[in-house]
PAGU-736372 format. One record per atom (N, C-alpha, C): residue number from 0; residue in three letters; atom name; x, y, z. Coordinates in nm, 2 decimals. Layout:
N
+-----+-----+------+--------+--------+--------+
|   n | res | atom |     px |     py |     pz |
+-----+-----+------+--------+--------+--------+
| NUM | ALA |   CA |      X |      Y |      Z |
...
+-----+-----+------+--------+--------+--------+
//
This chain:
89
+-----+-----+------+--------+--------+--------+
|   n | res | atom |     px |     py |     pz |
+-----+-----+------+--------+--------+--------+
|   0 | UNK |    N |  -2.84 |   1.03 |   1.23 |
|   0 | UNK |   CA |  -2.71 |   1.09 |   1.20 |
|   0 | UNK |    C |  -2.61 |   0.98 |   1.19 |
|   1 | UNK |    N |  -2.48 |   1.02 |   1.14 |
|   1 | UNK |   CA |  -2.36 |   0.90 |   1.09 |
|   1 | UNK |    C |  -2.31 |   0.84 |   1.24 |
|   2 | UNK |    N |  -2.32 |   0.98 |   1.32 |
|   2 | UNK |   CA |  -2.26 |   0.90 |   1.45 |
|   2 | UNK |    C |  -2.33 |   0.87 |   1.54 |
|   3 | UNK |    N |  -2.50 |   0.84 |   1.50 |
|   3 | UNK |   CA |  -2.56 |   0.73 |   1.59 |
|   3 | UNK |    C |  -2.57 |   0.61 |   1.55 |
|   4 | UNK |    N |  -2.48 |   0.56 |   1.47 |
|   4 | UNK |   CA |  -2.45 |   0.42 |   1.44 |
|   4 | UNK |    C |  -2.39 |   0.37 |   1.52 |
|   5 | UNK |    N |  -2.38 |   0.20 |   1.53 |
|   5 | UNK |   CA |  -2.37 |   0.14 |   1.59 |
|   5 | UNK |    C |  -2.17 |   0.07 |   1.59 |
|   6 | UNK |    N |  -2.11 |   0.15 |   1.71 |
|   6 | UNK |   CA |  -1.96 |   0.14 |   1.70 |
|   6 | UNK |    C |  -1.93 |   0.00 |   1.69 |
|   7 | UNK |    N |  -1.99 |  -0.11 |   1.73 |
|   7 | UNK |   CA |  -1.94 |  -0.27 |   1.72 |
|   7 | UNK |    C |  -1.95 |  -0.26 |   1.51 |
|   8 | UNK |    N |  -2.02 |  -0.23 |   1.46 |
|   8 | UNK |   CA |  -2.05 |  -0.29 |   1.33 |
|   8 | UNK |    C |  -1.92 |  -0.24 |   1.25 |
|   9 | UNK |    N |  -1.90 |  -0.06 |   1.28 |
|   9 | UNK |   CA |  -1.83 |  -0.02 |   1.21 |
|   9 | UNK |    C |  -1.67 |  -0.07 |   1.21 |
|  10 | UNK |    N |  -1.65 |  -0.13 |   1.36 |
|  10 | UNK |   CA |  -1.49 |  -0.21 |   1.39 |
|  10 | UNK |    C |  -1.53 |  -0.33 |   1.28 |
|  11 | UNK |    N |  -1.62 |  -0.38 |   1.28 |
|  11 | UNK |   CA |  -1.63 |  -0.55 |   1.17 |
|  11 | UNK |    C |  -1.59 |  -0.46 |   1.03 |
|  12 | UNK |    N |  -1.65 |  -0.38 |   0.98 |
|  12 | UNK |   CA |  -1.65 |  -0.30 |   0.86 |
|  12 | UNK |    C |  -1.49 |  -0.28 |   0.85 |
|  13 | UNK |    N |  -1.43 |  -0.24 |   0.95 |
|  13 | UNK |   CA |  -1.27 |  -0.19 |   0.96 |
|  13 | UNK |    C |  -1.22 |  -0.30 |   0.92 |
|  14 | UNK |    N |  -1.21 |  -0.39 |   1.03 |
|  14 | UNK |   CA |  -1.12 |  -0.54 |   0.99 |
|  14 | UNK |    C |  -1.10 |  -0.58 |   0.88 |
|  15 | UNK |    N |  -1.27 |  -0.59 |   0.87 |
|  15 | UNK |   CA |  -1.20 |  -0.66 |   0.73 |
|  15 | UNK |    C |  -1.18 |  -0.59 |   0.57 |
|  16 | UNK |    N |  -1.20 |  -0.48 |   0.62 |
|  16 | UNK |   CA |  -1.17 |  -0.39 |   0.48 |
|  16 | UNK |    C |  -1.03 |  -0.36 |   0.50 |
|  17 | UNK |    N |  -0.94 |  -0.35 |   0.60 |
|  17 | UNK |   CA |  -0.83 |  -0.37 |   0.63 |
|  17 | UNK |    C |  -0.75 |  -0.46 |   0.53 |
|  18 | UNK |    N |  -0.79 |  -0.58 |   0.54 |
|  18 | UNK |   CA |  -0.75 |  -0.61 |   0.45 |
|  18 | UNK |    C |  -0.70 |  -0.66 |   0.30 |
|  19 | UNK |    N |  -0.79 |  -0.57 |   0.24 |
|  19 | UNK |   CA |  -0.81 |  -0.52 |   0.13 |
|  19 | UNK |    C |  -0.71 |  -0.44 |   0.10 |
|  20 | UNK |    N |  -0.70 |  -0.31 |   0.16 |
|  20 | UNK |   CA |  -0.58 |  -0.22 |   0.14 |
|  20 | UNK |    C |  -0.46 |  -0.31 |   0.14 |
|  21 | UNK |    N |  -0.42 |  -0.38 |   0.14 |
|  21 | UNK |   CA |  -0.29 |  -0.42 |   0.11 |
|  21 | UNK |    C |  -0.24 |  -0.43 |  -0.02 |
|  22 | UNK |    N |  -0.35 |  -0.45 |  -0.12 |
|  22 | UNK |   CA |  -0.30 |  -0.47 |  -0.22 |
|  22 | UNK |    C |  -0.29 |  -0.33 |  -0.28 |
|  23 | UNK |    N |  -0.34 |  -0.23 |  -0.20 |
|  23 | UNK |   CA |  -0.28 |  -0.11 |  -0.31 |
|  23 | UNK |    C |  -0.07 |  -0.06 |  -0.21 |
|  24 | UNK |    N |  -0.04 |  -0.16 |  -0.21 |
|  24 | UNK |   CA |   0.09 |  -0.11 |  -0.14 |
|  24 | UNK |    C |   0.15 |  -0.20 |  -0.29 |
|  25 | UNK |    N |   0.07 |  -0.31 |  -0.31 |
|  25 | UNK |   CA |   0.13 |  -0.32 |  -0.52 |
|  25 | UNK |    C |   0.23 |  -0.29 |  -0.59 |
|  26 | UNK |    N |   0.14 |  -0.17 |  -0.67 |
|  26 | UNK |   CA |   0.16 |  -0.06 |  -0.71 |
|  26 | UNK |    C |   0.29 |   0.05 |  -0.71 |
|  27 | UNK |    N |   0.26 |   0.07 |  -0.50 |
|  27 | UNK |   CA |   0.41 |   0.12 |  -0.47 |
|  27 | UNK |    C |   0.52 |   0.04 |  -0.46 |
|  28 | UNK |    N |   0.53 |  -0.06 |  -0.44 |
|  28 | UNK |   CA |   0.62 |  -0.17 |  -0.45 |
|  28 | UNK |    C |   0.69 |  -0.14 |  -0.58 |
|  29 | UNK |    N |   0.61 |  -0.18 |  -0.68 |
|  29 | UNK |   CA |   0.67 |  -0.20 |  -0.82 |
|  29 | UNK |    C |   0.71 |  -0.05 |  -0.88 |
|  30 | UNK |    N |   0.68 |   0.05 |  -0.82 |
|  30 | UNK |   CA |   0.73 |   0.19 |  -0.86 |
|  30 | UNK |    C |   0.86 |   0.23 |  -0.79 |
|  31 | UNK |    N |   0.87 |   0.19 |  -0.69 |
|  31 | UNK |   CA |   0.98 |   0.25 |  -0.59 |
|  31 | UNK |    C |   1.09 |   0.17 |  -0.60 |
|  32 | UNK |    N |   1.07 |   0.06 |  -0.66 |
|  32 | UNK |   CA |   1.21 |  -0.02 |  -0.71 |
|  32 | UNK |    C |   1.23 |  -0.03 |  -0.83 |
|  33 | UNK |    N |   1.32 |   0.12 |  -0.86 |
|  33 | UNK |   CA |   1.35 |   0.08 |  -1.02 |
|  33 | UNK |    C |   1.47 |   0.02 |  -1.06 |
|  34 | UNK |    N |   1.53 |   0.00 |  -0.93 |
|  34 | UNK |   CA |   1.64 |  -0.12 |  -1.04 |
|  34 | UNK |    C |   1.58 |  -0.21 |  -1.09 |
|  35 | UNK |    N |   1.49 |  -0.27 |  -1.01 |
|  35 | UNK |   CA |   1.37 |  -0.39 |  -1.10 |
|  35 | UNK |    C |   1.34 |  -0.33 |  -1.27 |
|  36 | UNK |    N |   1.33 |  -0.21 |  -1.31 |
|  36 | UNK |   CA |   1.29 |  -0.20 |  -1.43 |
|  36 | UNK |    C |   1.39 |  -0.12 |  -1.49 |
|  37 | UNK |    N |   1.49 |  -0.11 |  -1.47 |
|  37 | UNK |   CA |   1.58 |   0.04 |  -1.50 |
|  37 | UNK |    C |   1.66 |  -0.04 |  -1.60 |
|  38 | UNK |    N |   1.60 |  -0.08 |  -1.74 |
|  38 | UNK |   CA |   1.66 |  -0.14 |  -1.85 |
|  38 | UNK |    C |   1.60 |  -0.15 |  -2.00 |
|  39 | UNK |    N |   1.66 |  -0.16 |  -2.07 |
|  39 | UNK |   CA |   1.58 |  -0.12 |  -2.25 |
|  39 | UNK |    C |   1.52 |  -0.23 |  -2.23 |
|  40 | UNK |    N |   1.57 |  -0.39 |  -2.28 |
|  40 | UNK |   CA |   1.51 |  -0.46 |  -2.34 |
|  40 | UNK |    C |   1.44 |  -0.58 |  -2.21 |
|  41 | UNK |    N |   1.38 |  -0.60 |  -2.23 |
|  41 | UNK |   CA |   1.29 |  -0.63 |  -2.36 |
|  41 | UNK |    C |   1.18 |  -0.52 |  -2.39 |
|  42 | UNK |    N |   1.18 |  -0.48 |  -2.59 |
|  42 | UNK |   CA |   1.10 |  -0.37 |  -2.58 |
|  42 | UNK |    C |   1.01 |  -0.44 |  -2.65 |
|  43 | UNK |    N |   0.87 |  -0.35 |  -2.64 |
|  43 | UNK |   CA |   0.74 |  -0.37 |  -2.66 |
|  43 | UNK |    C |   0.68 |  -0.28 |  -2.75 |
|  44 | UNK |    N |   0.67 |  -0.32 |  -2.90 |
|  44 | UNK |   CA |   0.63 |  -0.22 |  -3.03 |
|  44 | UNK |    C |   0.74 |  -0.12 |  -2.98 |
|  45 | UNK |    N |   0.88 |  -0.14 |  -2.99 |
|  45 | UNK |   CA |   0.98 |  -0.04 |  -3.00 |
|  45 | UNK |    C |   0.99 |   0.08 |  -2.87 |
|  46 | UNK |    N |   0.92 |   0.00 |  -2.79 |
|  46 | UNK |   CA |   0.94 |   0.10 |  -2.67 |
|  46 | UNK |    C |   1.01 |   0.06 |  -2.56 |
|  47 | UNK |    N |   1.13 |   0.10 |  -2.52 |
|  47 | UNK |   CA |   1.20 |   0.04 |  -2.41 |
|  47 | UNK |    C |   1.10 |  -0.06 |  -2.32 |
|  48 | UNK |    N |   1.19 |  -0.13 |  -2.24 |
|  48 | UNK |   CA |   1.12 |  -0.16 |  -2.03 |
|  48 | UNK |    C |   1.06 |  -0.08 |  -2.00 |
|  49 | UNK |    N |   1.14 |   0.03 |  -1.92 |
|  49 | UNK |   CA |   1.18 |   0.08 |  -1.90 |
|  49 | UNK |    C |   1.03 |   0.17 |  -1.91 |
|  50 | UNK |    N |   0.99 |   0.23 |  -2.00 |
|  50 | UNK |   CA |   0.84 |   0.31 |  -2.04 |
|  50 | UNK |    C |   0.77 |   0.25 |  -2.00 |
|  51 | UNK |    N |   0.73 |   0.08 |  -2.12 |
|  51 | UNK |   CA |   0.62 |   0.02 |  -2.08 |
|  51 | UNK |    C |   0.58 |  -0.04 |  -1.98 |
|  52 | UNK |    N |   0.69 |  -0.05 |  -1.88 |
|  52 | UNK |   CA |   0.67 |  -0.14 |  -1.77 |
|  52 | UNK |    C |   0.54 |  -0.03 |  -1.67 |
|  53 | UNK |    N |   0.63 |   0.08 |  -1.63 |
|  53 | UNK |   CA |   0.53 |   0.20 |  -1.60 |
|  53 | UNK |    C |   0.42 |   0.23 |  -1.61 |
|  54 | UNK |    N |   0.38 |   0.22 |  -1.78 |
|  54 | UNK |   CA |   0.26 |   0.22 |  -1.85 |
|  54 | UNK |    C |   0.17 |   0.13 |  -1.81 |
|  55 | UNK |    N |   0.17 |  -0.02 |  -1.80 |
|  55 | UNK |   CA |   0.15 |  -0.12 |  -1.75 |
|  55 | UNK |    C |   0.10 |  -0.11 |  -1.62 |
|  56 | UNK |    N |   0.14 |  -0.02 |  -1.54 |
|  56 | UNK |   CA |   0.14 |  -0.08 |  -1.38 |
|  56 | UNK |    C |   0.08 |   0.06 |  -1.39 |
|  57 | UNK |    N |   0.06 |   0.17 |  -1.44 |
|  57 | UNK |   CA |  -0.09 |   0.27 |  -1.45 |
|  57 | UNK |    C |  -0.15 |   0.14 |  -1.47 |
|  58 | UNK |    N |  -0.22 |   0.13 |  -1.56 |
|  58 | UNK |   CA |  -0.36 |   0.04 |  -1.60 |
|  58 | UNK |    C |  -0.38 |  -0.07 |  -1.48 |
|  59 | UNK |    N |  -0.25 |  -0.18 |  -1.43 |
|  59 | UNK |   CA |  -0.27 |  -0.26 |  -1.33 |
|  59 | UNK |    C |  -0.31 |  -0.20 |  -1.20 |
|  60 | UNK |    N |  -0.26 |  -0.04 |  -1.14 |
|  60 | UNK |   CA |  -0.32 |  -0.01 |  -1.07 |
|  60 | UNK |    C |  -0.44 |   0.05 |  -1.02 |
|  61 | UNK |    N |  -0.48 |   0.11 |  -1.18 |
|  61 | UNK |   CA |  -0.62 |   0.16 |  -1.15 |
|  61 | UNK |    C |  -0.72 |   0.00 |  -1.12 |
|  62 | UNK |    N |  -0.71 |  -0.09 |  -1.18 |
|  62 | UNK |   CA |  -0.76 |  -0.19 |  -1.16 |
|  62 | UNK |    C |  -0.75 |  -0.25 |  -1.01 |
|  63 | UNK |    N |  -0.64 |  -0.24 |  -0.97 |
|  63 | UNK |   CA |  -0.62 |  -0.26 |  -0.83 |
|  63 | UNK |    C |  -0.71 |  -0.18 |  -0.73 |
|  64 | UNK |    N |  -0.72 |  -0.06 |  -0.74 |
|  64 | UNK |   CA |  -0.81 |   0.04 |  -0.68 |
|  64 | UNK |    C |  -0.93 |   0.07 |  -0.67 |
|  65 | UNK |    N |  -0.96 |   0.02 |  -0.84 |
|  65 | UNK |   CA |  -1.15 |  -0.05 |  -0.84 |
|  65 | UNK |    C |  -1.12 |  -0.14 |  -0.73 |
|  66 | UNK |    N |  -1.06 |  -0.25 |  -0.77 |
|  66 | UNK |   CA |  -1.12 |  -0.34 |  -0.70 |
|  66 | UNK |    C |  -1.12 |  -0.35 |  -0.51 |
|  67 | UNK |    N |  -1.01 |  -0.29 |  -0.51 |
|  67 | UNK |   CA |  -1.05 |  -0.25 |  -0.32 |
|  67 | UNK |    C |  -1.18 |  -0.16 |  -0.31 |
|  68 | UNK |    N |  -1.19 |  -0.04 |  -0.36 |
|  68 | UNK |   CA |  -1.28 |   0.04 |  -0.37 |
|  68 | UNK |    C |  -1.42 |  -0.04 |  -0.35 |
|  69 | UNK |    N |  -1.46 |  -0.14 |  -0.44 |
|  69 | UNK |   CA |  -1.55 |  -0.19 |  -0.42 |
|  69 | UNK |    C |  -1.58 |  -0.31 |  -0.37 |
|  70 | UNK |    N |  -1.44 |  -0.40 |  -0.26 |
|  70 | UNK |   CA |  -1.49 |  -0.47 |  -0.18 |
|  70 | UNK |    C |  -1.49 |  -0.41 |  -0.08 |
|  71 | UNK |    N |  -1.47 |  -0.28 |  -0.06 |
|  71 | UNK |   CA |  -1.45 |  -0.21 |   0.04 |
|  71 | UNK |    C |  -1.58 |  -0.13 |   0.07 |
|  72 | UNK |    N |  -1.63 |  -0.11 |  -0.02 |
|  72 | UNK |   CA |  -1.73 |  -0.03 |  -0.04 |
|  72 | UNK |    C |  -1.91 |  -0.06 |   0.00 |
|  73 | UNK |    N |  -1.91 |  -0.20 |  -0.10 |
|  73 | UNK |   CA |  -2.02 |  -0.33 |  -0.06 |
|  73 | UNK |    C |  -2.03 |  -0.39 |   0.08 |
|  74 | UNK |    N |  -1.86 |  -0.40 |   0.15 |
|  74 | UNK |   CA |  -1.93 |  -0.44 |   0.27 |
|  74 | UNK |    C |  -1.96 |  -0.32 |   0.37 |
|  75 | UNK |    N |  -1.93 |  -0.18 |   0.38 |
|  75 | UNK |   CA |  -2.01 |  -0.11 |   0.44 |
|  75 | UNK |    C |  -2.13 |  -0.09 |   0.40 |
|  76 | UNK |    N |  -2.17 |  -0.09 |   0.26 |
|  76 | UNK |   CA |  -2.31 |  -0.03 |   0.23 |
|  76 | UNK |    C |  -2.41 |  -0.16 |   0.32 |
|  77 | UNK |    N |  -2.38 |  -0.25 |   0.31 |
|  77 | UNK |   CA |  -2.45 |  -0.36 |   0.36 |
|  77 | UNK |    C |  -2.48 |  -0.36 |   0.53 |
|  78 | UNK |    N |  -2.38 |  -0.32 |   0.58 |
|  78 | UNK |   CA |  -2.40 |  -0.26 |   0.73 |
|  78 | UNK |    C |  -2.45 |  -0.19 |   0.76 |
|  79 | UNK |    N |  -2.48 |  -0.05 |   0.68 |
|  79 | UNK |   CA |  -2.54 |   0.10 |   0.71 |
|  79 | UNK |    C |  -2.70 |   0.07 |   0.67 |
|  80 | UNK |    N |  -2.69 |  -0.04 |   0.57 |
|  80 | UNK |   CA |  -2.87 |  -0.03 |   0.53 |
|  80 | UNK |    C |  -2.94 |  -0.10 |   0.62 |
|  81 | UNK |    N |  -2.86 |  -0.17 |   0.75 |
|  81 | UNK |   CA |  -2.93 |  -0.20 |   0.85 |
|  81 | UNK |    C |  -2.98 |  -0.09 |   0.98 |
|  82 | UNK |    N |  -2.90 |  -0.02 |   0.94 |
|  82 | UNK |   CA |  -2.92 |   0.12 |   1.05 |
|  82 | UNK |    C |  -2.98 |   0.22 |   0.96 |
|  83 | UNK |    N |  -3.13 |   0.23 |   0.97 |
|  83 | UNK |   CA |  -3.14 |   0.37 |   0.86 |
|  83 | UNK |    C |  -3.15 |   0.45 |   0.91 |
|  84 | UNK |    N |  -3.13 |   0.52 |   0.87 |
|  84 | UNK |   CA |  -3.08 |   0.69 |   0.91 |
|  84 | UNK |    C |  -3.29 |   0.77 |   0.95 |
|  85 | UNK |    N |  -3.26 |   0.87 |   1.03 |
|  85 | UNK |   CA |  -3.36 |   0.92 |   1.07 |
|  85 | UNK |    C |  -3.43 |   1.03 |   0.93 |
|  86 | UNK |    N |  -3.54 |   1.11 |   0.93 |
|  86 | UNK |   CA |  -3.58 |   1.17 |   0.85 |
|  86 | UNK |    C |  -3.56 |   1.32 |   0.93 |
|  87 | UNK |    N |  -3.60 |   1.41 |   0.76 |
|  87 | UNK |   CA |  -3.59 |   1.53 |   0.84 |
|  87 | UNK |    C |  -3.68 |   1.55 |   0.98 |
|  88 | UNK |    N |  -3.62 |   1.66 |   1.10 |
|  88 | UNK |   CA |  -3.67 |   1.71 |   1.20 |
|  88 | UNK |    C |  -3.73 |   1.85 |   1.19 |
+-----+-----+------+--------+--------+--------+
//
C-alpha cells in the first residue's frame, strides 16, 4: 500500500521537488502586475501590449508547468520503483 512506504524517501522526494515549484510563482508574478503591461505599444501584427503580452505568458506558462510537472514527477517515480508495491491479497 502507498502508506507502507518508506517516510525518509518521501521527505528527499519533498525537498527537492520543492524546489521546482518556484518557478510556477512566474507566471503569477507577471499577471498580477499589470502596470508592467498596461500599455499599447509596442504592438505585435497590430495587436496592442497589452493582449499579446498575456497571450505570451499563456504559452510561457503552460511550458513552465510541463516542465515542473516532469522534474517533479521523474524524481518520485524513481523512488517508488524501489518500494514495489504488494500484489493482490
Amino acid at each position: 500500500m502507498a502508506h507502507d512506504a518508506d517516510p525518509n524517501a518521501s521527505a528527499t522526494i519533498n525537498k527537492s521537488s520543492k524546489r521546482w515549484l518556484w518557478l510556477l510563482l512566474l507566471p503569477w508574478i507577471a499577471m498580477i502586475w499589470v502596470p508592467s503591461y498596461n500599455r499599447v505599444e509596442p504592438q505585435l501584427f497590430d495587436f496592442p501590449f497589452f493582449y499579446w503580452y498575456q497571450l505570451l505568458w499563456v504559452l510561457i506558462s503552460a511550458v513552465i508547468t510541463a516542465l515542473v510537472y516532469f522534474k517533479t514527477k521523474t524524481k518520485s517515480k524513481t523512488k517508488t520503483k524501489s518500494h514495489p508495491q504488494g500484489g493482490a491479497r
